[in-house]
PASEBA-1860 file (N, C-alpha, C; in nm, 3 decimals):
! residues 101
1> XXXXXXXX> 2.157/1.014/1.122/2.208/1.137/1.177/2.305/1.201/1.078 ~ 2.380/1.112/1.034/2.484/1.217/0.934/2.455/1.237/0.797 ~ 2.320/1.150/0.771/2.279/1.127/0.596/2.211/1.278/0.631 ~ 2.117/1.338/0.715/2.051/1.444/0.753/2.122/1.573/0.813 ~ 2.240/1.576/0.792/2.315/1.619/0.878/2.314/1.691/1.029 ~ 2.247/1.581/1.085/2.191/1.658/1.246/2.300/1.627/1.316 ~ 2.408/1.745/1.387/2.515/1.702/1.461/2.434/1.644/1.595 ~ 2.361/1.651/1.642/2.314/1.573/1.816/2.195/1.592/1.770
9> XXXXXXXX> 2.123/1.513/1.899/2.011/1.487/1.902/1.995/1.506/2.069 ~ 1.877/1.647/2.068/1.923/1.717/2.262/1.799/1.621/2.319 ~ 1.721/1.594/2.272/1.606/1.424/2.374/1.609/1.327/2.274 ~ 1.623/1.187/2.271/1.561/1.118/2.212/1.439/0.989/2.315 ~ 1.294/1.052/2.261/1.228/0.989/2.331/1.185/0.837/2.271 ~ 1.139/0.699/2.353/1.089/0.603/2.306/0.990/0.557/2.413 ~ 0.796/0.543/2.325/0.740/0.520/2.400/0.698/0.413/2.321 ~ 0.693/0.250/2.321/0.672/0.173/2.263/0.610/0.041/2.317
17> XXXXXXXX> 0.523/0.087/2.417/0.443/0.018/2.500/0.581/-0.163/2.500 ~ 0.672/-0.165/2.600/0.795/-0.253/2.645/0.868/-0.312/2.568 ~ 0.892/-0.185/2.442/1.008/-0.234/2.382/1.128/-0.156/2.352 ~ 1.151/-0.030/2.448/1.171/0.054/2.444/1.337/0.012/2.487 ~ 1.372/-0.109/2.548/1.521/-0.163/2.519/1.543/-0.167/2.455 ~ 1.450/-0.244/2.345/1.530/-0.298/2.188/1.525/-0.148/2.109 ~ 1.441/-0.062/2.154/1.484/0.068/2.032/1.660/0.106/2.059 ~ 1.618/0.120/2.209/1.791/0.162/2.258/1.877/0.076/2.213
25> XXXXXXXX> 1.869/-0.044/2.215/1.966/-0.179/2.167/1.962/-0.104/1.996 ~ 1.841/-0.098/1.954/1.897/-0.041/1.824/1.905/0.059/1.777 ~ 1.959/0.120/1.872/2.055/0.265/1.870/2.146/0.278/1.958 ~ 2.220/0.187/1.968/2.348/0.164/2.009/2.469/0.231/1.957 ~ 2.453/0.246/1.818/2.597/0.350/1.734/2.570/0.447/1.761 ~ 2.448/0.534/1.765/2.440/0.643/1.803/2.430/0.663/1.924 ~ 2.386/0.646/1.974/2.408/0.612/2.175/2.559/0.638/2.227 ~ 2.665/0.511/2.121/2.767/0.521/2.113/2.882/0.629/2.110
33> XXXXXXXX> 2.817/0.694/2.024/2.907/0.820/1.949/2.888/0.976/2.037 ~ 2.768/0.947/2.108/2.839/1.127/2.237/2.754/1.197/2.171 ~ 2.643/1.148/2.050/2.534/1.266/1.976/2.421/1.268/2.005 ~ 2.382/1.140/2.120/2.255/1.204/2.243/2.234/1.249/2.346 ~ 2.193/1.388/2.394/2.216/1.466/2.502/2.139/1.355/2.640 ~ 1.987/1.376/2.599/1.871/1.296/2.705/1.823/1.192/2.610 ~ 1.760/1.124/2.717/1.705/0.985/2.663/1.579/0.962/2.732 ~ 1.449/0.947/2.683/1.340/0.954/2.808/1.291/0.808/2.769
41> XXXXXXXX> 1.241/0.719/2.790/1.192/0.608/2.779/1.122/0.569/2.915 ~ 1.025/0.454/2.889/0.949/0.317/3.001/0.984/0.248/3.046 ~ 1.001/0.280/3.172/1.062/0.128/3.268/0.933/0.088/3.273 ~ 0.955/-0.077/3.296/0.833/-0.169/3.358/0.899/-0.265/3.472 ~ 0.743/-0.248/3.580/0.819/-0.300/3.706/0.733/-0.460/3.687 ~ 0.647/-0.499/3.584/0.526/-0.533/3.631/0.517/-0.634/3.493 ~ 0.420/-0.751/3.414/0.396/-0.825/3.306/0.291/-0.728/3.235 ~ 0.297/-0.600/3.253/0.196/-0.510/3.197/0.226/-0.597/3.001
49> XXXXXXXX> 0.334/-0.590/2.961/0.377/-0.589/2.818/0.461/-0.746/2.858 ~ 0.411/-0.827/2.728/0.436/-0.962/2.719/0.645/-0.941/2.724 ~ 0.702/-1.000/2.756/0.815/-1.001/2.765/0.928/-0.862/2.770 ~ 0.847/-0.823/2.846/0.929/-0.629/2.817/1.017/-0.685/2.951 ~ 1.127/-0.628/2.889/1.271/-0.644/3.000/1.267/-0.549/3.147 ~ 1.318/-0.627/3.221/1.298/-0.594/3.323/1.392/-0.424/3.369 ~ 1.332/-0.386/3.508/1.423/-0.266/3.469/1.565/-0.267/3.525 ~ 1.594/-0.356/3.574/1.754/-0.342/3.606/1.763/-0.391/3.457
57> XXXXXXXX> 1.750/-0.454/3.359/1.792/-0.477/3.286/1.795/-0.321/3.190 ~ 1.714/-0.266/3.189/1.706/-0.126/3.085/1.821/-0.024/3.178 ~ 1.795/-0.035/3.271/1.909/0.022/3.411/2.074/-0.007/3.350 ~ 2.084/-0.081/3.386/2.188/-0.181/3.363/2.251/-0.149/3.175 ~ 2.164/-0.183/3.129/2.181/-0.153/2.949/2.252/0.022/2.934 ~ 2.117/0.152/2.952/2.150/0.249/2.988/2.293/0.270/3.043 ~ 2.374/0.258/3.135/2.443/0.300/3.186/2.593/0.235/3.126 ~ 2.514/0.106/3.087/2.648/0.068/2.972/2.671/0.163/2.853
65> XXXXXXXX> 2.592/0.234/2.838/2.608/0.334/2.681/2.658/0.489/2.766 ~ 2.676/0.467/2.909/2.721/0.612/2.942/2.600/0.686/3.008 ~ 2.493/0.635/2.985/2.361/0.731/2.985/2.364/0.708/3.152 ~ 2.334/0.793/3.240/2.314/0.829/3.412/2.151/0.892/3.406 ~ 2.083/0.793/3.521/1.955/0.802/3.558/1.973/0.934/3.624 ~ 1.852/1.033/3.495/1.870/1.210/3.580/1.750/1.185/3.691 ~ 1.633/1.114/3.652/1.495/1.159/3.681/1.377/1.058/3.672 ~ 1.301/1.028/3.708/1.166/0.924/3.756/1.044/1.063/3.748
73> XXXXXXXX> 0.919/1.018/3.636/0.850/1.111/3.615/0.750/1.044/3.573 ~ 0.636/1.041/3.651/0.500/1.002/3.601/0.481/0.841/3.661 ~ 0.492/0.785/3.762/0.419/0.666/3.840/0.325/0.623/3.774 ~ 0.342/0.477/3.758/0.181/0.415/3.683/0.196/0.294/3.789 ~ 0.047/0.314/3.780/0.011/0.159/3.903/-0.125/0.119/3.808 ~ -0.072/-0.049/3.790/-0.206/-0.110/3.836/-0.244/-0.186/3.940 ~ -0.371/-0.248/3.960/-0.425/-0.288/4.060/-0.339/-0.244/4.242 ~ -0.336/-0.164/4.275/-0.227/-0.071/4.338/-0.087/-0.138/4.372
81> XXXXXXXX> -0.035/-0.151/4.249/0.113/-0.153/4.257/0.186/-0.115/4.125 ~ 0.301/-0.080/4.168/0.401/0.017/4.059/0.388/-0.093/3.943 ~ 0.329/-0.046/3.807/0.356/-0.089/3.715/0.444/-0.037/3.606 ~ 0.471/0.107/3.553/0.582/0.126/3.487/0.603/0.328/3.528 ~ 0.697/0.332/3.473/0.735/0.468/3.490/0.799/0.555/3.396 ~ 0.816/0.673/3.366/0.893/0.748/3.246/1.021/0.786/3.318 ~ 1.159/0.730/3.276/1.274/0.762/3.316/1.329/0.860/3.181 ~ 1.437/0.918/3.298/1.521/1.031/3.201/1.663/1.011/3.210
89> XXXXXXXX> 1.744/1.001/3.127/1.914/0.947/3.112/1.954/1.062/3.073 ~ 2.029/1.142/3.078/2.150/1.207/3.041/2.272/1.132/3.060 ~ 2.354/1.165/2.892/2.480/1.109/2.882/2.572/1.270/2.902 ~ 2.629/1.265/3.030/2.722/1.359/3.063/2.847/1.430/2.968 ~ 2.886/1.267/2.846/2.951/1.295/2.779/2.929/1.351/2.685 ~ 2.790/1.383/2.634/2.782/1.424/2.511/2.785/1.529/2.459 ~ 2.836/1.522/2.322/2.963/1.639/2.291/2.852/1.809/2.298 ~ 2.759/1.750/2.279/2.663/1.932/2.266/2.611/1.960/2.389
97> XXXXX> 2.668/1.895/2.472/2.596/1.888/2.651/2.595/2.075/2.654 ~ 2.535/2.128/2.720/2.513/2.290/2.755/2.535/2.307/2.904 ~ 2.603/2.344/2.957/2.633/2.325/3.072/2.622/2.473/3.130 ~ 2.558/2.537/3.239/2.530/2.627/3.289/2.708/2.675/3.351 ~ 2.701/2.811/3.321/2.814/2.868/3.346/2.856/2.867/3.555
END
């Protein structure tokens, strides 16, 4: 972010078929620092992906970096039951937030 000089970053998405903690785990400094607006990533409810963390755990992680569950978008089921979903985080704090007058 600062070698490029991008002051924020207004989505950062991760679709990495259940590893989409460890991207966030490794973007933790920036997570850290108030320069990501949204965050969209995969919860998994389900063993769809060999050891993908559970979602209180991505829940739980998320909200330690500040980030607040905005939104649940797009239901996936297999064999008819919830297997994963596209969540949306906004960090309230972050410094380029746009806030409607």
């Amino acid at each position: 972010l600062t070698t490029n000089l991008i002051p924020y970053i207004s989505l950062l998405k991760a679709a990495t078929q259940g590893l989409d903690l460890e991207v966030m785990r490794g973007a933790k400094t920036l997570l850290s620092h108030e320069k990501v607006h949204l965050v969209l990533l995969e919860i998994t409810f389900d063993d769809t992906y060999l050891d993908a963390p559970s979602a209180a755990e991505t829940l739980s992680y998320m909200r330690s970096m500040d980030f607040r569950l905005l939104s649940f978008y797009k239901m996936h089921f297999r064999n008819g039951f919830a297997s994963w979903i596209d969540a949306l985080f906004v960090n309230p704090n972050a410094k380029m937030l746009i806030r409607p007058e």
